[in-house]
N, C-alpha and C positions, 0 to 999 in steps of 0.2 A: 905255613900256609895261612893265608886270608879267613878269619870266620866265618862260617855258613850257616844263613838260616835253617832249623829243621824244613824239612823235604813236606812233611804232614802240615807243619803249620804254613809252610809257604803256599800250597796248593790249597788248603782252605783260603787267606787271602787271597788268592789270584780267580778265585768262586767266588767271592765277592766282590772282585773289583768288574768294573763294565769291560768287554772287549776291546771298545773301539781305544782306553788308553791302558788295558791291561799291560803289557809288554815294558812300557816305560814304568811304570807304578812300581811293580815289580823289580825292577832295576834298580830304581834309586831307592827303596827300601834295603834291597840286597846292599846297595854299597854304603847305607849306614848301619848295616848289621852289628852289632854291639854282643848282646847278648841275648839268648832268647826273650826275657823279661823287657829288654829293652824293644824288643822286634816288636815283641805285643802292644807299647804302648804307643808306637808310632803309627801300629796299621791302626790303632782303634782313631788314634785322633787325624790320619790322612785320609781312609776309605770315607766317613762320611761326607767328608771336601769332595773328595771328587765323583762320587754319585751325585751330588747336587748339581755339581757345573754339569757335568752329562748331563742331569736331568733339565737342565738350564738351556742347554744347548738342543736339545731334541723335545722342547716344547714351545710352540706356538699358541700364544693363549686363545686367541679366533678361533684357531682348530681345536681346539681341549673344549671348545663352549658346543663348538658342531658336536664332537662325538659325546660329549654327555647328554645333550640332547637327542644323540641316535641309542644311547644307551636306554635313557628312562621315557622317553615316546613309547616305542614298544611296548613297555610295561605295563604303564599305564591303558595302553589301547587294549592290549593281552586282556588287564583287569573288566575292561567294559566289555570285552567280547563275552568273556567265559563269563565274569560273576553280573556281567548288567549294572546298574544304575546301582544299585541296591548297597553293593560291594563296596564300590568305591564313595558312596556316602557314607560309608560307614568312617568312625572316629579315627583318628590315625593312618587312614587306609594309604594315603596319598604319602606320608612320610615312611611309612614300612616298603611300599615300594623305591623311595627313593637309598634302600641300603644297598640292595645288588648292583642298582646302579654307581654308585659310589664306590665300589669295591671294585665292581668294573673300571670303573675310570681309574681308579689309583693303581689296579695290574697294568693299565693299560701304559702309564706314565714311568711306571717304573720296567714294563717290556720296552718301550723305544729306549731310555738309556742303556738296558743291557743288551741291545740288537748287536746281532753279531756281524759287523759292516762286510765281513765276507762274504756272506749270502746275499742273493738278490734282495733289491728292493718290496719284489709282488710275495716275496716268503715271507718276508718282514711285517709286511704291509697286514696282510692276511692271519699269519701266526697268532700276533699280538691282539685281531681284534677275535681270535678263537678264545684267545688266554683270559681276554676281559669276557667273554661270555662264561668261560670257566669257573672262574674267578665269582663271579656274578652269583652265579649256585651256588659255588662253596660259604658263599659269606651268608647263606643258611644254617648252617652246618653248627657254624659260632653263634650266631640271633637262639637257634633251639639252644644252647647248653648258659647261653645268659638268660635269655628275656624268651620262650615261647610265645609268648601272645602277639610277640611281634615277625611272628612268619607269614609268609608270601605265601600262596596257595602253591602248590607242587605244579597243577599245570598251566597256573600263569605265568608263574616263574621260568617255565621251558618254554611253554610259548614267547613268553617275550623275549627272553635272553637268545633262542634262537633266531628271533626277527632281528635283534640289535648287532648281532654278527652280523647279519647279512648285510645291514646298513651300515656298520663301521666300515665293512670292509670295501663296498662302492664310496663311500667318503673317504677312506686313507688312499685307495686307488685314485679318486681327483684329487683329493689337496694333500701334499704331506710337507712338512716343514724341510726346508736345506735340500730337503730334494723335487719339489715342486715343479722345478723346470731343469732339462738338461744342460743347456749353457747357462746355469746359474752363479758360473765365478768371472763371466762377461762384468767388465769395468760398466761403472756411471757413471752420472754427473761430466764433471770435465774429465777425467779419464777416461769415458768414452768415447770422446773427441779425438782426444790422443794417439786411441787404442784406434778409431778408425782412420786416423792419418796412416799408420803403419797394417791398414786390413790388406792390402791387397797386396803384399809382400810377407803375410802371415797367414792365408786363406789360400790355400789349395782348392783350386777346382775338387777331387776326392773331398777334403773336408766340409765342403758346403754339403757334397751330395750326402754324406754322410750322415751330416746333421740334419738335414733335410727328412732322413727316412728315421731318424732318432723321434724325432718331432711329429712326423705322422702317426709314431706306434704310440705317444705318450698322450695325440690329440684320441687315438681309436681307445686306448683304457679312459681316457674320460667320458668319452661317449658310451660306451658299455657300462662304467660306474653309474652314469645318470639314469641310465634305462632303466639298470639292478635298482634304482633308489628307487625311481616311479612306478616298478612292479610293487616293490614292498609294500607303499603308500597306499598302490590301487587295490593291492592283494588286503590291505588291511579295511579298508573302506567296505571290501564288499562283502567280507565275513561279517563288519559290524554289521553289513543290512539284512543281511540272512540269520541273524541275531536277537536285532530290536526291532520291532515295528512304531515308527511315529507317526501321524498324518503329514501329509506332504512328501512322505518317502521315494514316492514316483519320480516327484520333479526333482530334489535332491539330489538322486541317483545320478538321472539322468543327465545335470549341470557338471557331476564330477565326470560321468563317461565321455564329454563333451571336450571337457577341460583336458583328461586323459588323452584324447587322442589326439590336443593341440599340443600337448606337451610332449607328444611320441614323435609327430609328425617336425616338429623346430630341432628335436634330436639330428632326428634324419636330413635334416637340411643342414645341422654344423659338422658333419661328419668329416670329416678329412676330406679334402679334393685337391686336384693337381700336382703341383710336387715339382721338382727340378729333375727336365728332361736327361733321362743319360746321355742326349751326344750335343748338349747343349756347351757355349762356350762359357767362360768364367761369367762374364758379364751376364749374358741368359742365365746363368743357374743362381746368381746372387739376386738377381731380381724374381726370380721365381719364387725361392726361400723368402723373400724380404716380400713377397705377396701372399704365402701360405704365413705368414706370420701376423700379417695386418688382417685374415678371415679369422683368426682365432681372438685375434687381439677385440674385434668389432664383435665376437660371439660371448665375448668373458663380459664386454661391456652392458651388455644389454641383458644378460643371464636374470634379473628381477623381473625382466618383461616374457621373456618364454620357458623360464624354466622357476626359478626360486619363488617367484609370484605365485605363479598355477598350481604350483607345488601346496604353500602356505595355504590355498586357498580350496582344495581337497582336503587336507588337514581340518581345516579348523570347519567345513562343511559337515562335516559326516561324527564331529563330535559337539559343535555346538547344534545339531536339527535337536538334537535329545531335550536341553535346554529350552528350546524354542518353543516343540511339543509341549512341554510343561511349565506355562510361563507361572502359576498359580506357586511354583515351589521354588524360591529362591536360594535353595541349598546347592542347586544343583548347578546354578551359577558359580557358585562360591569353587564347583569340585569341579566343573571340564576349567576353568582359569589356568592353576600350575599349566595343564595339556594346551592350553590356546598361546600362552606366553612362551613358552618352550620352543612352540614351532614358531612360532613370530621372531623368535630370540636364533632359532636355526637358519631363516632364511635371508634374515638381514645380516647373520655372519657370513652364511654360504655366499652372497651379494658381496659384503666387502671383502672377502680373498678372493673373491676374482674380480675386480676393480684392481686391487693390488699385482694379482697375476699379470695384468692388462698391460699396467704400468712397465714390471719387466718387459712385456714381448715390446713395447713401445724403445725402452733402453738399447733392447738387441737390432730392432728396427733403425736406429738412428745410428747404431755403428756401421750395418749395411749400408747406409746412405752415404754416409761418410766414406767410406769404399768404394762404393761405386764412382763418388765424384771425381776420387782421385786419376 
């Protein structure tokens, strides 16, 4: 008989290898089995290969810049809420909170490589940014038995890591890497030419419809993620005013409730509409689809003017008034800065992944065209 690895040591490796290519991993380890001693030194030197290519493979660096900035915003805002101005001038303050977040983000990069591609996407999507809030507290845990001095207050640390879910999770719901859009293995460049010389002999009337109602369920979780986002934002904004009193707080408020409800209201205007009629003919439902394509493609484009803009600019209102109010103290410049760059650094990534997104619904657009001509 063939040798076999131990049963105990192959089930620890196959807990360390990722899902999506455990099965192979596994295998071709099995068919160089040698001997135990040998088994050990191949999974030590192939398991960190291919966590990295996973980890390679399920990381978009745009989007790792958004969710670190949905990790350590929160925190930061948590710190002005509960401890005030006071807190976060203090020495270190701003780098102690940047460790949960940091812990979060490295759970969160190593939960999408071991995502278990069985499960839906919305488990996935969701899990992972529970695990990086998780994660976030526990890397408390290690800061008290190394260094005390450098712990986060207990209830900024929940308050924020609680807010940071919640905004991970409406940002993994809009953007997530390889799965961003449903027909995302659509050819480009000139194989989509190609591809649309042969559409109308590979497009089933059923396939259009199909894709058609794919594509409204994935535009309505984008619109639900931006809302979930705009709550958090507004939710955060108004605790800070019931918090701190600066002069000018009136008008302040008021320019974000304003902005708030330009930003609720363009939600509501990009929301899904029309769709490919069910007793429509081929030619009606590809043109249908290829005009629910071109309302998303023109809403991702412009996303800095009704949404990532107004967004950036509640953000940086409701933390630089503090600054403002007290221009005699330039310390205080120096500590809402990390918080104003962060979000400026959130809305010009959230802006170029949807320019990019744009881009695809444009690719898929020109293969319809290409279809329909024929």
């Amino acid at each position: 008989m063939r040798p076999a690895p131990p049963k105990a040591m192959e089930a620890v490796v196959g807990w360390l290898v990722p899902p999506a290519c455990r099965e192979e991993v596994l295998g071709d380890l099995h068919e160089r089995f040698v001997s135990p001693r040998q088994y050990l030194a191949d999974a030590l030197s192939t398991v960190p290969l291919v966590v990295a290519s996973q980890i390679r493979r399920t990381t978009d660096a745009q989007l790792r810049l958004i969710e670190a900035c949905a990790l350590y915003l929160p925190l930061l805002a948590a710190a002005w809420l509960i401890g005030g101005a006071a807190l976060v001038h203090e020495e270190s303050a701003l780098s102690r909170l940047a460790i949960p977040a940091a812990a979060g983000l490295l759970a969160m990069i190593l939960g999408d490589a071991y995502a278990d591609p069985r499960k839906g996407p919305v488990y996935a999507r969701v899990s992972v940014a529970m695990l990086a809030g998780v994660c976030a507290c526990f890397s408390q845990v290690v800061v008290w038995a190394l260094s005390p001095g450098w712990l986060v207050p207990r209830s900024i640390l929940i308050l924020g890591a609680s807010l940071g879910v919640l905004l991970l999770s409406a940002v993994r719901m809009v953007f997530q890497p390889d799965a961003s859009r449903i027909w995302h293995a659509m050819p480009r460049g000139p194989a989509a030419c190609a591809a649309g010389q042969r559409g109308r002999e590979e497009m089933s009337l059923e396939e259009i419809r199909r894709r058609s109602r794919e594509f409204q369920k994935k535009v309505w979780r984008d619109v639900v993620g931006c809302l979930v986002a705009l709550a958090a934002v507004l939710g955060l904004a108004a605790w800070n005013f019931t918090v701190l009193h600066t002069r000018g707080d009136g008008f302040v408020g008021a320019a974000i409730a304003v902005i708030g409800v330009f930003v609720a209201y363009q939600i509501y205007r990009k929301r899904p509409r029309g769709g490919v009629p069910p007793d429509g003919t081929l030619a009606a439902s590809l043109e249908a689809y290829r005009e629910q394509l071109a309302r998303r493609r023109e809403a991702l484009r412009g996303i800095w003017a009704w949404y990532a803009g107004p967004v950036l600019a509640i953000m940086l209102a409701f933390v630089l008034r503090v600054a403002v109010a007290d221009l005699d103290d330039p310390g205080l410049w120096l500590n809402v800065m990390p918080f104003s760059v962060l979000a400026a650094a959130w809305s010009i990534a959230l802006a170029f992944l949807s320019q990019r997104q744009a881009r695809k619904l444009q690719d898929e657009m020109d293969v319809l065209e290409a279809a329909q001509k024929r």
